[in-house]
N, C-alpha and C positions, 0 to 999 in steps of 0.2 A: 504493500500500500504506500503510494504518494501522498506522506503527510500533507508537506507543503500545498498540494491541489485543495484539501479539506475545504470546504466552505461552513460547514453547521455540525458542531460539535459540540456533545452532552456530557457529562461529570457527575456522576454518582457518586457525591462525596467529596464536592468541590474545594471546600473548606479547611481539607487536609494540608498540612505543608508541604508534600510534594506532588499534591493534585492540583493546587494551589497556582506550583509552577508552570505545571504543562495548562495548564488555562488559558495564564498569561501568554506564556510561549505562543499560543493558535490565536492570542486577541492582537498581542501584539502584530502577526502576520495578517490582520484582517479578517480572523475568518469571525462570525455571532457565536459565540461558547454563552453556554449557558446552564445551570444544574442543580442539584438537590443536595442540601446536608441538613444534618439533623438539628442542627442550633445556628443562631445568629450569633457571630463573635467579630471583632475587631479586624480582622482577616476577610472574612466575605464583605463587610460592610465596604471595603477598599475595594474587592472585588465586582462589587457591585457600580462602586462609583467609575471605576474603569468600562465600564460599560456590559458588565455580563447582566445576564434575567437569572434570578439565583430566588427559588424560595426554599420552604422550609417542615412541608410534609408532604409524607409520602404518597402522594395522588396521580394517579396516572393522567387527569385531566390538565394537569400543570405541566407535562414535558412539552419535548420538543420533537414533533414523531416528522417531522424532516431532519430530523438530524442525520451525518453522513458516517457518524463514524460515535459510538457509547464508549466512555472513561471509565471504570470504576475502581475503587480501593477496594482488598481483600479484607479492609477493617467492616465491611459492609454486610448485612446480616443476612443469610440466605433466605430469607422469608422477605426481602424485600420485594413491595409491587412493583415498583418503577422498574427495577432491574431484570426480573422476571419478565415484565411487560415486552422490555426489548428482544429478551432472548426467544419469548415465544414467538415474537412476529418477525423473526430473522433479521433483525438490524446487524451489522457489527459490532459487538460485545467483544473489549478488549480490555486487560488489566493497566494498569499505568506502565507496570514495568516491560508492555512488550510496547509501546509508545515510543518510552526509551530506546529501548533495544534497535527501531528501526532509527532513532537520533543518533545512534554510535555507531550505523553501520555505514551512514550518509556523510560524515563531519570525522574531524578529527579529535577523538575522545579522549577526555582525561577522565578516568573517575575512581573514587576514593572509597574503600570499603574497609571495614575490622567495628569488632565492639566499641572501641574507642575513639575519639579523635576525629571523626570522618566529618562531622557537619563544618567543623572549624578549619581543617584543611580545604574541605571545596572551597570555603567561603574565603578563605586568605588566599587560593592559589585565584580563584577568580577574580577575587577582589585586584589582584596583584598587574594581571593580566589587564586589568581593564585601563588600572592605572598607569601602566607602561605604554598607552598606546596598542599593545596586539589586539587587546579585544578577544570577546569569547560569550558564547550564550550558556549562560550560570541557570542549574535546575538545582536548588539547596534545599536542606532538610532544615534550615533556621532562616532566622532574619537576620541582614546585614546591618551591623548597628550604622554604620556609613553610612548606606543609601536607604535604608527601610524596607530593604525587599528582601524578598528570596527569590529573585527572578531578574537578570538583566538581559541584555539582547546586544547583538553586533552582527553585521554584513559578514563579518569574517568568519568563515566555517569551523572554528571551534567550540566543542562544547564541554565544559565539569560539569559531572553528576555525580553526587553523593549518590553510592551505592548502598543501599539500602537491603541487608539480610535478613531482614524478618519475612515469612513466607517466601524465601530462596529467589525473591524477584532477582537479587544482582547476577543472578548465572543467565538473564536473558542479555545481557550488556557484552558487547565488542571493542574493548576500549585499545588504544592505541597507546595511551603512557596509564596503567593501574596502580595505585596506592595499597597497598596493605598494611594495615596499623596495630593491626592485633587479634589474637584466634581466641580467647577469652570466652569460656560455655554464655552461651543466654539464649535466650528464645529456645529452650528445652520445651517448649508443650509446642514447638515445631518441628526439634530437631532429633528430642528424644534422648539423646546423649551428647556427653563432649567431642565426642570422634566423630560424631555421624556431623557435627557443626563445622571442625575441622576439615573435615572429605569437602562438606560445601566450599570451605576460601579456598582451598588447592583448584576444585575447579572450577572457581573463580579466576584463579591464573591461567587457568590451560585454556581461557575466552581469547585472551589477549592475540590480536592482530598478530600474524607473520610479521618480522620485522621490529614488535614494539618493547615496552622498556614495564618491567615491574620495578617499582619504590616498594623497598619492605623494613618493616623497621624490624634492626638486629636483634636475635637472640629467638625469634619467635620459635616455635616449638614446630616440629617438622618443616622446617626450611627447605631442608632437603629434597623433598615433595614437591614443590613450588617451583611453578616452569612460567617461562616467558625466549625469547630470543636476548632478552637484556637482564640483568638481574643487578639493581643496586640496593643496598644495607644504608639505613639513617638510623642514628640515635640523638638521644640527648646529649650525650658527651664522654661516650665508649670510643676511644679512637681504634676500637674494632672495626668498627661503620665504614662504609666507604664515605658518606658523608656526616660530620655531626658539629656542636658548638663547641665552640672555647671561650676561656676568657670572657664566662661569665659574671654581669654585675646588676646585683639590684639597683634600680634607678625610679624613682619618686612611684613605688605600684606597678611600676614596670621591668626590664633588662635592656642590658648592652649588650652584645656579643657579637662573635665572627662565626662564621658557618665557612666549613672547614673540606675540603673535598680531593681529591685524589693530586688531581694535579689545577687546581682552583681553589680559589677563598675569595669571602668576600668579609672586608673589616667592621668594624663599630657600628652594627645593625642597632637601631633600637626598635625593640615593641614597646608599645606603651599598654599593653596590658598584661595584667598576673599570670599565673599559673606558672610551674617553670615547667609543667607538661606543655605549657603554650608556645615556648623555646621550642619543644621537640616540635610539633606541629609546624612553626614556621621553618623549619630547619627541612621538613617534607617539600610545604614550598616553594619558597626559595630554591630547592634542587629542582622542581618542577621549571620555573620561569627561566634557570640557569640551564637545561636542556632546549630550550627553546629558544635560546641565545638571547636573550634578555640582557642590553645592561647592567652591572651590576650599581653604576651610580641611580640610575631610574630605579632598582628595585629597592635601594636603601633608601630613598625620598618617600620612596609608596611607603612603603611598611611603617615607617614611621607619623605616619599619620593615619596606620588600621586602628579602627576603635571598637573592632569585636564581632561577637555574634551574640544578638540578642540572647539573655540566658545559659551563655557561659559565660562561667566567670566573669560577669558583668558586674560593674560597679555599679550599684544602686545609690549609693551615696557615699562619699569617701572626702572624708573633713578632716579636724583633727580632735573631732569629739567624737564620731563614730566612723565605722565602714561597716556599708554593710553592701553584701556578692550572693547573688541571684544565678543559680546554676540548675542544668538540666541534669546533672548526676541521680543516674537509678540503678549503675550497675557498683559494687561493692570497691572495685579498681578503680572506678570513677571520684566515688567519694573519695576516697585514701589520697587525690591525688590533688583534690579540691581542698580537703582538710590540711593537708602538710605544705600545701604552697601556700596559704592564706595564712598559717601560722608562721611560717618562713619569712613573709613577708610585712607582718604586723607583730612581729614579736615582742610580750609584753602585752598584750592585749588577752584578756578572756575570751577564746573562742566557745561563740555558743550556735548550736547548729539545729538547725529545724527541717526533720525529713518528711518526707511522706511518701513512703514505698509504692511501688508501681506494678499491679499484677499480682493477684494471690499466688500462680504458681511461680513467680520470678521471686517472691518471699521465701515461699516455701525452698525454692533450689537454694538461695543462695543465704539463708538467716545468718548461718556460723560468720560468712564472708562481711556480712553487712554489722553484723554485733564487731567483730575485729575493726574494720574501718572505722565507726562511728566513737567508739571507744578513745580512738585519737584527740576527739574534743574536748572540752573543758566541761559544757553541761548540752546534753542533747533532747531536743522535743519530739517525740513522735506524733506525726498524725495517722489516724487510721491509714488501710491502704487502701490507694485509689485502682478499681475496676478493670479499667480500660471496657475492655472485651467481652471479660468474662464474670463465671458469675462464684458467688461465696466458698472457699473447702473449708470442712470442718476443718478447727483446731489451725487455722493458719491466720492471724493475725498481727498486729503490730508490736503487740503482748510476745509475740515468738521471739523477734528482734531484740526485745529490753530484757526478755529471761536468760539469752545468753550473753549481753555484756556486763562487762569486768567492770566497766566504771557504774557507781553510784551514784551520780550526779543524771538522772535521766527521768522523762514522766514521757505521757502520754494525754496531749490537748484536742478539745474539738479548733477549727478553725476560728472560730468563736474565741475560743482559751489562747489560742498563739495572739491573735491581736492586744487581745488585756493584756496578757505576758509579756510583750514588748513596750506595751502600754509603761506598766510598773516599773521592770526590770531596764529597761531601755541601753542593752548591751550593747559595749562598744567596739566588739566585733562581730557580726550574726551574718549567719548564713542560712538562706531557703535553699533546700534540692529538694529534684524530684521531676520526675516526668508526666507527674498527672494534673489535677487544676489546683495546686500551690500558687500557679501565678497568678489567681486569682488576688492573690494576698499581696503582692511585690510592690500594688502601688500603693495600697494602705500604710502597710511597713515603714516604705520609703520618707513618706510623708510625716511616721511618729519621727524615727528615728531624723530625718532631717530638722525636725524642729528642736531638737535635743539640746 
């Protein structure tokens, strides 16, 4: 199928952040996108003023039955009518990710997959790209604090896509430069096991283009396994790597450093934001824009003026009476990494962390991992845990988390309880994680703690 012909195109589940993208993608080319999600949120409401027809129950008398070609997200419930609808009068019924899939086989594809790290690598390799001049059409899993999107556009036939592992979409993608960041179990009520998640990234790599380059970051666990025509190694600062940092320095919430490469380097980079997992990331890259012959004076201008991805390691406020960092952390690795850079970087301060787990069976696999991580803190809030998809298991809630951590300093609030909590307490380091509606809370928060 000739994307680019499409004229009227449907979205079951518009709303999503990477359904979100491909919308734009077809609005931006002209074509009437239009489509169904379940709530009205800050997201479609843009979407809509961009010009889509977007409601908000499931009626078959609201679609669009000239549509050329149906979108849907797998997060979509099979008892849907609208979707149904299509399938039984033979529309084209297509998943997002094989949309993708024909975006990677047309353009020159970057795209960035592992448990970790992936939304924040597209959005800096894209971001980076755009600000150099090459240009590149960005399909992200976030919002760019820069530009407010998760979607830009360019004449120029490249594309980054955050590969996306949950229901094994990213094996429909033909990428020409792949990222792999990390083989780390999750998505076990997809995957079933650690090995059977593993076997998925390996052939992930064996998609890769005759000819193209895998990014992997070093030490990953069956390397070996992992095929491409190109094979490069990134760390944080293993000069194992074929590429990684040096000389690094914290700098006002941010770092300095050099990124450091076989026979290349590039000097006195600065990010201006946290994480020193954010170092690793830029260090991905930066090797990306440096394979594409990118200046390296252009890429130290751009980068120094990236200001993030909405919900990672985002400054919500940062004074010098409080800070307080608003992040999408829900895998256990993720915290740990959120926890120990925040504390790195504000030392001295009480770290107090407010989570809200995401998924009973993502609880359930990983408690031991999440009680370890969280433990790292000074005092930790749990909120219950948020759904998603699915529905209650006995004996699996937020209560499982706080009976296996070591620290004593821990409760359990309704969202109701964390706002009073911040109310009173008004800590002068806190952190939200969590991948479910915590963000509902970010701008409340922001608002106690800035008046502090």
């Amino acid at each position: 199928m000739n994307v680019l012909e499409l004229k009227r195109i449907y979205f079951v589940g518009i709303g999503g952040i990477g359904m979100s993208a491909l919308a734009r993608y077809f609005r931006q080319r002209g074509a009437a996108v239009s489509g169904y999600d379940k709530t009205e949120t800050e997201l479609t409401m843009k979407l809509a003023e961009e010009g889509m027809e977007i409601h908000y129950a499931d009626d078959v008398s609201l679609i669009d039955k000239e549509a050329e070609l149906v979108v849907y997200t797998p997060a979509i419930p099979a008892d849907h009518k609208e979707l149904n609808w299509f399938r039984d009068n033979n529309y084209p019924v297509y998943k997002r990710s094989d949309v993708l899939q024909w975006i990677t086989q047309t353009s020159f594809a970057i795209t960035v997959a592992g448990t970790h790290g992936k939304t924040t690598i597209s959005t800096m390799t894209a971001y980076l790209l755009r600000e150099t001049g090459l240009g590149c059409n960005a399909f992200l899993g976030g919002v760019s604090v820069n530009y407010e999107r998760n979607y830009w556009s360019s004449d120029n036939n490249v594309a980054v896509i955050e590969a996306d592992e949950y229901d094994r979409s990213f094996l429909k993608l033909h990428p020409d430069v792949a990222v792999l960041t990390a083989m780390d179990p999750d998505h076990l009520d997809i995957y079933g096991t650690a090995e059977e998640m593993e076997k998925a990234f390996i052939q992930y790599t064996k998609n890769i283009k005759p000819g193209g380059t895998l990014l992997a970051k070093h030490g990953l666990k069956r390397a070996s396994d992992l095929s491409a025509s190109s094979i490069l190694t990134y760390s944080l600062q293993n000069d194992a790597a074929d590429i990684y940092a040096a000389n690094i320095v914290q700098k006002s919430g941010g770092y300095v450093f050099d990124v450091v490469g076989e026979d290349w380097s590039i000097e006195k980079l600065h990010l201006p934001i946290g994480g020193m997992h954010n170092v690793e990331n830029a260090v991905a890259a930066i090797t990306i824009a440096h394979l594409l012959k990118i200046d390296s004076d252009k890429i130290r201008e751009a980068l120094a003026a990236f200001r993030g991805v909405k919900r990672r390691f985002e400054y919500v406020v940062k004074n010098d009476k409080a800070v307080y960092i608003d992040d999408y952390a829900h895998h256990p690795e993720e915290l740990a990494a959120l926890i120990s850079s925040a504390k790195r970087l504000f030392h001295g301060r009480k770290c107090v962390v407010a989570f809200q787990p995401h998924l009973f069976t993502r609880t359930r696999d990983l408690a031991d991992g999440f009680a370890h991580s969280l433990d790292m803190a000074d005092e930790v809030i749990l909120l219950d845990i948020y759904p998603a998809r699915e529905l209650p298991i006995e004996g699996v809630s937020s209560q499982m988390i706080a009976d296996k951590m070591a620290n004593p300093s821990k409760t359990i609030l309704s969202k109701e309880g964390l706002l009073e909590y911040v109310k009173a307490a008004k800590p002068d380091l806190f952190i939200t994680a969590g991948a479910g509606d915590i963000d509902q809370l970010v701008k409340p928060i922001g608002e106690i703690l800035a008046s502090k």
